[in-house]
Kinemage of the C-alpha trace (Angstrom):
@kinemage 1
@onewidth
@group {chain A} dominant
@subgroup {mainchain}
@vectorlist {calphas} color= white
{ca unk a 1} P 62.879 53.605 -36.268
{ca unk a 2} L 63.025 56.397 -34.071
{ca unk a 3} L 61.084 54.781 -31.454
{ca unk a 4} L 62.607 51.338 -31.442
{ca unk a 5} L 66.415 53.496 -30.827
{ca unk a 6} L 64.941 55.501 -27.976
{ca unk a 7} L 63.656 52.296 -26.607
{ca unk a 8} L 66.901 50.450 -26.624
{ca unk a 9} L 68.005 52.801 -23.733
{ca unk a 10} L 65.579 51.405 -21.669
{ca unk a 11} L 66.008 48.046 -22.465
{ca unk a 12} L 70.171 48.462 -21.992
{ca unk a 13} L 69.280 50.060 -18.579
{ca unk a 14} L 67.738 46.767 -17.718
{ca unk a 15} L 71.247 44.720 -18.818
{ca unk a 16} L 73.051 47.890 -16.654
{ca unk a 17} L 70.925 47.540 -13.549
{ca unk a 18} L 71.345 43.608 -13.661
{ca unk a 19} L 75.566 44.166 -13.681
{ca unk a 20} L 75.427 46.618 -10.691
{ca unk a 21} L 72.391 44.942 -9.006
{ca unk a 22} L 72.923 41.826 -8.649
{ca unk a 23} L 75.746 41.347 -6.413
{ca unk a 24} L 78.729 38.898 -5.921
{ca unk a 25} L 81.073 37.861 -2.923
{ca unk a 26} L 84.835 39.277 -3.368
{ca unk a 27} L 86.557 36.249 -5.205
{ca unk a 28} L 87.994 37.941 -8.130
{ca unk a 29} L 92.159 37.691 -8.614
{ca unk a 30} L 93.801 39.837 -11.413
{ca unk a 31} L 97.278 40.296 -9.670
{ca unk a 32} L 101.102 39.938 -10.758
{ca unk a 33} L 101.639 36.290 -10.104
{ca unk a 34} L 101.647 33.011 -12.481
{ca unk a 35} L 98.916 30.092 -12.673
{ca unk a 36} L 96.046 30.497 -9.552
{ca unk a 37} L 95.268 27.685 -7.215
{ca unk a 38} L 91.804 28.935 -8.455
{ca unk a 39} L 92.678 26.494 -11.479
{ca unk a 40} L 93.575 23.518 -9.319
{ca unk a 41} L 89.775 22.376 -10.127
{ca unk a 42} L 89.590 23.782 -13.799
{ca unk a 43} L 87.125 22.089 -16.297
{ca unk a 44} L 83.827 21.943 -15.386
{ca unk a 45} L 82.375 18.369 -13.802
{ca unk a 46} L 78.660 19.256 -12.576
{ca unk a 47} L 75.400 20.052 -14.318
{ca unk a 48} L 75.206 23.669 -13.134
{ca unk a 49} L 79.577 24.170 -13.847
{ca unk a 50} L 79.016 22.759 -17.383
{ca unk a 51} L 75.656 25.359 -17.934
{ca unk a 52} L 77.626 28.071 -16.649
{ca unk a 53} L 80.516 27.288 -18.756
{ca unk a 54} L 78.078 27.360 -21.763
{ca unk a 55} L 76.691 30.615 -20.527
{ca unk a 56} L 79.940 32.277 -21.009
{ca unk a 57} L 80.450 30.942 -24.451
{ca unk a 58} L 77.103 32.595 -25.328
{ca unk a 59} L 78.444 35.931 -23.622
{ca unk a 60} L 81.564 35.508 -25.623
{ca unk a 61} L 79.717 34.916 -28.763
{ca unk a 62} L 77.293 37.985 -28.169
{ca unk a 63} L 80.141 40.394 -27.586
{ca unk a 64} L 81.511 39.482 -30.809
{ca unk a 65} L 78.217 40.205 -32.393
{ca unk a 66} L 78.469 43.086 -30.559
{ca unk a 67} L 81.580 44.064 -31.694
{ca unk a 68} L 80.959 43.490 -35.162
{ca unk a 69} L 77.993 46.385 -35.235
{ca unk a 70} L 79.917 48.540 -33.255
{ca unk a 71} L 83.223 48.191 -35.955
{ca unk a 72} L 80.450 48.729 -38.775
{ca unk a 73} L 79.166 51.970 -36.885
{ca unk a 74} L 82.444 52.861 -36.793
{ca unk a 75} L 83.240 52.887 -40.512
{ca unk a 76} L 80.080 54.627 -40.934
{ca unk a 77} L 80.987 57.351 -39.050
{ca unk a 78} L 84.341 57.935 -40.993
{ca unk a 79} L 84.858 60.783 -43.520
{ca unk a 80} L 82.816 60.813 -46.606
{ca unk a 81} L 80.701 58.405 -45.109
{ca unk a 82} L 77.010 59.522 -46.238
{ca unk a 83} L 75.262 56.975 -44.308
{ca unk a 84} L 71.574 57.831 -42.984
{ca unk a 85} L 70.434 57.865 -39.696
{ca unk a 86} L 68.562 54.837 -40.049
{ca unk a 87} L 71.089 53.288 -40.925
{ca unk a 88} L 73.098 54.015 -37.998
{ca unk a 89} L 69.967 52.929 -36.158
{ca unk a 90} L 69.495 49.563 -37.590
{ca unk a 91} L 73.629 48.794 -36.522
{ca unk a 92} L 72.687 50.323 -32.881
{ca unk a 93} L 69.581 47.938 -32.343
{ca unk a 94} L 71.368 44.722 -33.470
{ca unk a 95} L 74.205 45.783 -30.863
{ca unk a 96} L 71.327 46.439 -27.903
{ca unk a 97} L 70.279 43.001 -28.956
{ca unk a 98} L 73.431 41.313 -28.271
{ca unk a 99} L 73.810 43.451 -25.197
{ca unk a 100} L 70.485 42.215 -23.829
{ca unk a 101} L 71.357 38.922 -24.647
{ca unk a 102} L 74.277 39.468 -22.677
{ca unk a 103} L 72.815 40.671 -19.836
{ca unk a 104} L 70.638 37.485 -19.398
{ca unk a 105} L 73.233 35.293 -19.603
{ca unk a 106} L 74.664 37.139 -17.044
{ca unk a 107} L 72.357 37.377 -14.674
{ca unk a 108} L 71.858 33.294 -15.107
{ca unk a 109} L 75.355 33.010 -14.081
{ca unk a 110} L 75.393 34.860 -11.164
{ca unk a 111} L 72.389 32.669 -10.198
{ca unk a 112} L 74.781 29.450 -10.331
{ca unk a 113} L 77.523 31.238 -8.391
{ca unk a 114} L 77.164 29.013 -5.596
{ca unk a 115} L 77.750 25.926 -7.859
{ca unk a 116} L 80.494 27.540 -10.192
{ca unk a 117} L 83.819 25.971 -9.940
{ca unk a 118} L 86.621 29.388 -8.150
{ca unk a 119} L 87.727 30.460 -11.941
{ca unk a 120} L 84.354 30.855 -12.955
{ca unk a 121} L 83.675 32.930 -10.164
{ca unk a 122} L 86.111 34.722 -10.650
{ca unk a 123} L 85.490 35.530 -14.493
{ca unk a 124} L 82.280 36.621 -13.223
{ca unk a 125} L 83.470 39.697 -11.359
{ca unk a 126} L 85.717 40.562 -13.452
{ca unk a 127} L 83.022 40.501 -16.308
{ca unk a 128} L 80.896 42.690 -14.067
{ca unk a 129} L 82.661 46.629 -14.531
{ca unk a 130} L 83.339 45.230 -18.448
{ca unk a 131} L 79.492 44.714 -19.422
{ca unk a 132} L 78.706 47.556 -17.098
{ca unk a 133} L 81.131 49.863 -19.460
{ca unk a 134} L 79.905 48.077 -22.437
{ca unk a 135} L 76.263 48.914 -21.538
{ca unk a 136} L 77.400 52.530 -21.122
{ca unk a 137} L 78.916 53.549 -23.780
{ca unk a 138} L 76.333 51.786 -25.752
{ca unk a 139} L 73.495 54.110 -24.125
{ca unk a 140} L 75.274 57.359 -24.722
{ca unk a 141} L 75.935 56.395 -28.083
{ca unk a 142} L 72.063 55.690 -28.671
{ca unk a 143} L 71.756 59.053 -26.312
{ca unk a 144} L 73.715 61.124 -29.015
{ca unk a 145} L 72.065 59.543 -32.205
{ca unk a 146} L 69.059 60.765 -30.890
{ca unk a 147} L 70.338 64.590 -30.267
{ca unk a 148} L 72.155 64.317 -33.174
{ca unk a 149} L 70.524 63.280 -35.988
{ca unk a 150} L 71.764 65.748 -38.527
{ca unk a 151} L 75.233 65.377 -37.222
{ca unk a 152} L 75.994 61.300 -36.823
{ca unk a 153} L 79.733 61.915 -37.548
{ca unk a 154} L 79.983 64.174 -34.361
{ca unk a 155} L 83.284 63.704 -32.195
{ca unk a 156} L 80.827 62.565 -29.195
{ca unk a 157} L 78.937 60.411 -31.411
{ca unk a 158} L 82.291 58.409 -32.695
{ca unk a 159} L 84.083 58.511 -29.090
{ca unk a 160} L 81.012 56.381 -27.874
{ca unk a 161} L 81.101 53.831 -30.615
{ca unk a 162} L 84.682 53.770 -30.291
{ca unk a 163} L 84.090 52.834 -26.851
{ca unk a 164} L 81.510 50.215 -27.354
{ca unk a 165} L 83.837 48.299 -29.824
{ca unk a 166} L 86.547 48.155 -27.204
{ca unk a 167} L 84.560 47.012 -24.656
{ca unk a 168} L 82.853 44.944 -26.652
{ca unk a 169} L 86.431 42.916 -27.653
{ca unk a 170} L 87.455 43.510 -24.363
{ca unk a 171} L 84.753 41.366 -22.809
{ca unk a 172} L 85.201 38.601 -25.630
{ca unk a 173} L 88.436 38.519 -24.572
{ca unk a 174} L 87.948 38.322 -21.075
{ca unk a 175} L 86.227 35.258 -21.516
{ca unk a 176} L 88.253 33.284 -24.110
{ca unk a 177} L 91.164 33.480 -22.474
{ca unk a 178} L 90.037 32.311 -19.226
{ca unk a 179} L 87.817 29.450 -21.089
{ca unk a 180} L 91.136 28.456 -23.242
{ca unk a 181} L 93.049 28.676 -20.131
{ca unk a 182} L 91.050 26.066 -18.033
{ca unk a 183} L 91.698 23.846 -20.592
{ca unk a 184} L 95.150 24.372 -20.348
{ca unk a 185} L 95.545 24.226 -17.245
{ca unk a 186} L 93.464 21.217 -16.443
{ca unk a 187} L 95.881 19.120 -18.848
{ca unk a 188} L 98.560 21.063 -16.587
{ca unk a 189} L 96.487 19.699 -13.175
{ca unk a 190} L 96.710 15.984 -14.909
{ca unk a 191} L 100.674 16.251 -15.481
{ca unk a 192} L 101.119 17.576 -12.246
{ca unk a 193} L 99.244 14.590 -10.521
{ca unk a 194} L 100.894 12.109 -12.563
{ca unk a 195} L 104.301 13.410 -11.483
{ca unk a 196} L 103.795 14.496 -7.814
{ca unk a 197} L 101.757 10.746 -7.041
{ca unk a 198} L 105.131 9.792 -6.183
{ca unk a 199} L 105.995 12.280 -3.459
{ca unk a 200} L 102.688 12.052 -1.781
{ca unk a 201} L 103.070 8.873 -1.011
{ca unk a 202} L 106.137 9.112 0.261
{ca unk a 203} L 105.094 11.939 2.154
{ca unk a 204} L 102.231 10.047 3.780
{ca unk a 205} L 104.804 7.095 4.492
{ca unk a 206} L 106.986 9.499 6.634
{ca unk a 207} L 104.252 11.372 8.175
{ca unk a 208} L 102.797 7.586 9.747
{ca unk a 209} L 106.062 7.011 11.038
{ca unk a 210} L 106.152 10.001 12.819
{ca unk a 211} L 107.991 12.129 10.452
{ca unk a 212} L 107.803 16.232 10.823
{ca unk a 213} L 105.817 17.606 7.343
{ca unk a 214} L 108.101 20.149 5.812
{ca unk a 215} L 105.781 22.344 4.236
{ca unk a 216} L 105.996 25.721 5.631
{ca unk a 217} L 103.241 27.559 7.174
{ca unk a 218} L 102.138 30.452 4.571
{ca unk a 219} L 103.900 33.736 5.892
{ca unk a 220} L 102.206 37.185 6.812
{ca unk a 221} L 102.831 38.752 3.653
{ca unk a 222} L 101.888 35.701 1.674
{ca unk a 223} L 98.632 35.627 3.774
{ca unk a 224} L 97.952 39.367 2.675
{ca unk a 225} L 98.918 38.765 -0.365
{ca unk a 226} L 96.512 36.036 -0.865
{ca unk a 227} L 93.500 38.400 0.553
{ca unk a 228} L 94.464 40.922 -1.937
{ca unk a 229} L 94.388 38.406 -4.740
{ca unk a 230} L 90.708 37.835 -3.849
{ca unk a 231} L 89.697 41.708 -4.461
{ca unk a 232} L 87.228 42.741 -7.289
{ca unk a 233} L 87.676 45.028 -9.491
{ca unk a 234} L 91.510 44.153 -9.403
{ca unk a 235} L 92.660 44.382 -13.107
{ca unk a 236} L 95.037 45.125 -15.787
{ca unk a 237} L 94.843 48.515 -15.379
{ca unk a 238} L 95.517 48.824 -11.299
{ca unk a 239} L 98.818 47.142 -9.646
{ca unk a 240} L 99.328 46.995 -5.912
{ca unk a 241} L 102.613 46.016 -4.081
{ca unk a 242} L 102.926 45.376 -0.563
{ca unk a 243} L 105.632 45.327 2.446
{ca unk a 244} L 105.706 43.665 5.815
{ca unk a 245} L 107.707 44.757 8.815
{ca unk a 246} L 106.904 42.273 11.622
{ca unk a 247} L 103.158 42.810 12.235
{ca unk a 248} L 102.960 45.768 10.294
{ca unk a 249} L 101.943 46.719 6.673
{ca unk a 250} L 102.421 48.722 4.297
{ca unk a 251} L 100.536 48.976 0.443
{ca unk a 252} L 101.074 51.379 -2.234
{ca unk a 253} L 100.507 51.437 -5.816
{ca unk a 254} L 97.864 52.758 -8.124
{ca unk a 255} L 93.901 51.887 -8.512
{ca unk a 256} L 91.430 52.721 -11.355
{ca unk a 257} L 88.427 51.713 -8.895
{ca unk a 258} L 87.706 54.391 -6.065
{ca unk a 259} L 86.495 51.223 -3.971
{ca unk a 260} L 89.480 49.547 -4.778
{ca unk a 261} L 91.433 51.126 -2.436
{ca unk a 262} L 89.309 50.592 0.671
{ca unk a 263} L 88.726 47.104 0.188
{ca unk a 264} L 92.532 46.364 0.165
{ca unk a 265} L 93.206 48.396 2.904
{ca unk a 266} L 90.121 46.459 4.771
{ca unk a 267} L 91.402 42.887 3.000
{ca unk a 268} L 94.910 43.561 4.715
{ca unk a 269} L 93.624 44.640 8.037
{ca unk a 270} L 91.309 41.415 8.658
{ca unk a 271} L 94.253 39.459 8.174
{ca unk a 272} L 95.231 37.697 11.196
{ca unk a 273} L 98.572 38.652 12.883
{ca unk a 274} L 98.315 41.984 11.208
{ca unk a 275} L 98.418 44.915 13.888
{ca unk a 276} L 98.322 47.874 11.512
{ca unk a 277} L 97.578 48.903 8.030
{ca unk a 278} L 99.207 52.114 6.392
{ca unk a 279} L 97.933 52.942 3.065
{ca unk a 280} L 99.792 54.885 -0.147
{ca unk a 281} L 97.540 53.458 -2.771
{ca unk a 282} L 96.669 56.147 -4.967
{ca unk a 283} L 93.178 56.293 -6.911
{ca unk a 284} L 93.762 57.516 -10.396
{ca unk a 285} L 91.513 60.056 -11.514
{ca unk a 286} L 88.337 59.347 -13.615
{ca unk a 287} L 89.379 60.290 -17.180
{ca unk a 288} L 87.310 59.348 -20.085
{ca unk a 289} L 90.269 60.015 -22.509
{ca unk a 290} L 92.663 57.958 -19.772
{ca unk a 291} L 90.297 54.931 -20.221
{ca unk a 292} L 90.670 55.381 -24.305
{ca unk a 293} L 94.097 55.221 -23.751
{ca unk a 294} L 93.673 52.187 -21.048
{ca unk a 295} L 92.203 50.087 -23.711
{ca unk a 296} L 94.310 51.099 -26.489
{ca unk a 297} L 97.481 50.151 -24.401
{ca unk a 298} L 95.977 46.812 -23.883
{ca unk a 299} L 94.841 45.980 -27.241
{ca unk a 300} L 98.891 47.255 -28.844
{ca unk a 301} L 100.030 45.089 -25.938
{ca unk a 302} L 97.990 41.977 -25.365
{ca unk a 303} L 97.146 41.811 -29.234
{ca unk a 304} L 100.598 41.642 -29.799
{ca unk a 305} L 101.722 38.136 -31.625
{ca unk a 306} L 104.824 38.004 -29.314
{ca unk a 307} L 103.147 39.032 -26.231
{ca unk a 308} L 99.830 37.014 -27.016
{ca unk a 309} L 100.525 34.217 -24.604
{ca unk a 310} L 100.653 36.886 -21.525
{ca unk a 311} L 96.793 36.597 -22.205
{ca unk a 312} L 96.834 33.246 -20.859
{ca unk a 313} L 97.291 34.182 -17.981
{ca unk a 314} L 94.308 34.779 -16.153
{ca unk a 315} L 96.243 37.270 -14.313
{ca unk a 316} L 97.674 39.340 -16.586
{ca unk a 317} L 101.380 40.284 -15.814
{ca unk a 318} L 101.807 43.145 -17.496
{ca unk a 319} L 99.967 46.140 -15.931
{ca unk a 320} L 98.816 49.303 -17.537
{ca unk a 321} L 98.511 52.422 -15.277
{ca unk a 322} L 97.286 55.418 -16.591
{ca unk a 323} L 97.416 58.424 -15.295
{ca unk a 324} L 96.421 61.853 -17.383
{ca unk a 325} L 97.813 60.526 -20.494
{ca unk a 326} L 100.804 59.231 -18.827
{ca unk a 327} L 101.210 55.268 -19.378
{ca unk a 328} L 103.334 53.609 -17.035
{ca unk a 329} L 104.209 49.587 -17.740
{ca unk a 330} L 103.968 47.566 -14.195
{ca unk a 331} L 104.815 43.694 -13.479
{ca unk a 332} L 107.078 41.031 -14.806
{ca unk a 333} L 107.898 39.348 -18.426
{ca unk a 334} L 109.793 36.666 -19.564
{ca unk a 335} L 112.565 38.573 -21.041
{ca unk a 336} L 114.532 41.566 -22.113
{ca unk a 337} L 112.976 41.005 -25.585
{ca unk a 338} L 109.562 40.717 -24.449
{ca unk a 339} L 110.291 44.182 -21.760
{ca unk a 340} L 111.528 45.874 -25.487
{ca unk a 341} L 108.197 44.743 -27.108
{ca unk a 342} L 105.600 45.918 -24.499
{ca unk a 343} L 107.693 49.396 -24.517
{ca unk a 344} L 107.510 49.511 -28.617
{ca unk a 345} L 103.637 48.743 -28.371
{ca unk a 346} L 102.389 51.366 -25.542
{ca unk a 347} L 104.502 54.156 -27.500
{ca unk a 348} L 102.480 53.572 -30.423
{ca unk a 349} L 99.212 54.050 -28.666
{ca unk a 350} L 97.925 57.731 -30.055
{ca unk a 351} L 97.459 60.406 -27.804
{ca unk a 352} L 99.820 58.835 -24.962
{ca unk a 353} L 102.090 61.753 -23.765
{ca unk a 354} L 104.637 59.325 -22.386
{ca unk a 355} L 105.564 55.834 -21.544
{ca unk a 356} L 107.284 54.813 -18.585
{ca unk a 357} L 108.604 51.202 -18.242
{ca unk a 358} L 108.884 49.803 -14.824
{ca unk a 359} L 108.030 45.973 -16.324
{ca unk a 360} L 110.769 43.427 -14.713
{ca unk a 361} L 112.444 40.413 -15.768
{ca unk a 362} L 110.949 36.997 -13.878
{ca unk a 363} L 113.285 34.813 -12.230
């Protein structure tokens, strides 16, 4: 048994090297805003759409799996618990398994990318620092059965599985919501075609008799905007704001993603009528106990049966920052109640020194 666990490193540094390796054009979106004209074309119509769609059931199904082994390793490593090393083992392997299996589906996606309809895309970079995480934690928890075989209960030991099972639901998450929400939105894209059939034509009428269009020409800091919405790495736990003074801008706000901040510094610069760039986006600091918390926040928030349809979003409005135990509550709800709610939720995260609402009420 012994053996097989030290093996599973290896074969989880395979799954790792395929998330980091195997690289993807910036088309990711996770910012403040409603629906995404990523959506416009949402359920899948081609071969290689409908296999990639597939593929992320499969991924969605693993992590479960996943998860499952991970929440029994966790009960195993509770007090009074006198379950064997072995035994710890045999959960660990059936968790690399899923893992692996994730990893392959992954890498078959990327090699559809070209085909994939924008949302999938999208998922797909998104999914990329999740499995990464997922495949780390899962190591060093393999890493510490191994140094610690008289002593499977160890703080280290349960941190790591702790971990895995987060990231583990995290990534099922990821997934189902965006799959649930292509479906919704595609009825959505069928309603709005129906009703807006009308206009069109009347809009094509005017424009052969020499009528003047009256849709606006997108503005600079829509433009910017719209680069920034095409950043990866941009999630729920980062939130950038912007502001435009003729040709100049100005972006601020706080990144859990070193990289983040020069590639929205370099997505607002190639924008065209843009003369200069001045950046106050802040990188938080890497914190292992910040990214507990991180994940925490979002399970109290997202998992909350009021606040459940935020995850429908596929850009999640409600941002958690972190910083050094700190939780700070970024974006826009729906209402006072739902402001009240979010609050209530982060505070009962443990080990969060303070929560700071900043959330805002949509128009």
């Amino acid at each position: 048994m012994t053996n097989t666990v030290r093996r599973t490193i290896g074969f989880l540094g395979v799954t790792l090297m395929a998330t980091q390796l195997i690289g993807a054009p910036a088309t990711a979106a996770l910012p403040f805003r409603g629906s995404s004209s990523s959506f416009e074309q949402a359920m899948p119509l081609t071969p290689a759409q409908k296999q990639a769609e597939r593929l992320l059931k499969q991924i969605a199904s693993n992590a479960a799996v996943a998860g499952r082994h991970a929440d029994k390793l966790d009960s195993l490593t509770r007090a009074g618990s006198r379950a064997s090393y072995e035994t710890h083992a045999a959960e660990l392997t059936g968790a690399k398994e899923a893992i692996h299996a994730m990893g392959s589906d992954f890498r078959q996606l990327q090699e559809l990318r070209a085909s994939a309809l924008p949302w999938q895309q999208s998922l797909m970079d998104r999914m990329q620092p999740v499995l990464v995480e997922l495949a780390n934690h899962t190591t060093e928890a393999i890493e510490r059965l191994n140094g610690e075989r008289h002593k499977v209960s160890s703080q280290e030991y349960r941190d790591a599985v702790g971990s895995m099972y987060a990231y583990a639901g995290h990534a099922r998450t990821l997934v189902s919501v965006n799959l649930d929400y292509a479906q919704a939105r595609e009825k959505l894209n069928r309603l709005d075609a129906a009703a807006e059939e009308p206009v069109a034509k009347l809009s094509t009428e005017r424009e052969a008799g020499g009528g003047a269009s009256t849709k606006a020409a997108p503005s600079l800091e829509q433009r910017v905007r719209s680069e920034l919405l095409r950043l990866p790495y941009y999630g729920v736990f980062d939130f950038l704001a912007l502001k435009v003074d003729g040709d100049q801008v100005t972006l601020s706000g706080h990144v859990s993603w070193p990289t983040l901040k020069t590639d929205a510094e370099r997505a607002a610069r190639s924008v065209e009528g843009v003369a200069g760039v001045r950046s106050d986006i802040k990188v938080l600091p890497v914190s292992p106990n910040d990214d507990r918390i991180r994940l925490a926040t979002y399970r109290a928030i997202y998992g909350n049966s009021t606040l459940a349809r935020y995850r429908l979003n596929p850009h999640p409005p409600i941002r958690i920052i972190v910083e050094n135990g700190h939780v700070t509550l970024k974006g826009v709800v729906g209402s006072e109640m739902d402001r009240g709610i979010a609050q209530m939720q982060a505070n009962s995260v443990p080990g969060a020194f303070s929560v700071t609402n900043n959330l805002q009420l949509g128009s």
